[in-house]
N, C-alpha and C positions, 0 to 999 in steps of 0.2 A: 343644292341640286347636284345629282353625280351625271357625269355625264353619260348618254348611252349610243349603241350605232344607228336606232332611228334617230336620232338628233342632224343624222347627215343625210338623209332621205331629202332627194332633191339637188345636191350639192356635192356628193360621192355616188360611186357606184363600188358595191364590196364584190368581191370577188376569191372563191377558196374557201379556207376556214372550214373544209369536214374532213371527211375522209370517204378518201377514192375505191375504188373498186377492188383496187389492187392489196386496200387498207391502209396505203400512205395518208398521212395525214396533210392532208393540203394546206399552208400558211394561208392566212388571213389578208388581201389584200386590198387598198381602199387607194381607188383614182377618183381624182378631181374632175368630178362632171355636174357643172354647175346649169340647172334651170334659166339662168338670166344670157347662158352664151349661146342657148340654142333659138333658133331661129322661129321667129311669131307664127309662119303662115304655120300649117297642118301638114300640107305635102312636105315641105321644106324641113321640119322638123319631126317629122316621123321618118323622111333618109337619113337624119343624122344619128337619130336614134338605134335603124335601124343596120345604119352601117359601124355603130359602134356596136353590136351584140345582135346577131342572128335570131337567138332566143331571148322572150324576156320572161322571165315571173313578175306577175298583175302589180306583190309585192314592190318591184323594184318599178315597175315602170310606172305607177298608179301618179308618184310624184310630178310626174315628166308629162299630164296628161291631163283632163278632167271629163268628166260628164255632167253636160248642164240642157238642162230641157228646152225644150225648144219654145214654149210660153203657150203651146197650144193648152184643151183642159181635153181631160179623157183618161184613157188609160196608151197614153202614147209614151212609146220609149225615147229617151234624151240621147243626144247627138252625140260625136265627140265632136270635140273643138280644143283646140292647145290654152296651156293654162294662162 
């Protein structure tokens, strides 16, 4: 198995790695932001989420998060709730 950068999905957050507006190419970089250190409730962990990055892409944040239904039957849309 080789390794790849989804494999850190949930455990890093990348950051960089294109190229800017200006055509610099931005380095690649990869912080330690581990699912297991943020915090259970939903409010709780979506400040810390949110005080870590202003903006997210679904991408990055999908790990950090989940959608699970709510048990009713219909055509009802699933909550969130922390994972």
């Amino acid at each position: 198995m080789l390794p790849t950068l989804e494999m850190l999905h949930g455990e890093a957050l990348l950051h960089g790695g294109g190229v800017g507006p200006s055509g610099v190419v931005a380095p690649l970089r990869i912080k330690h932001f581990p699912l297991a250190a943020l915090p259970a409730d939903a409010a709780s962990r979506f400040a810390a989420l949110f005080a870590e990055r202003q903006r997210w892409e679904w991408e990055d944040l999908s790990p950090y998060v989940q959608v699970r239904g709510t048990g009713r039957r219909g055509g009802e849309v699933g909550r969130w709730v922390c994972a």
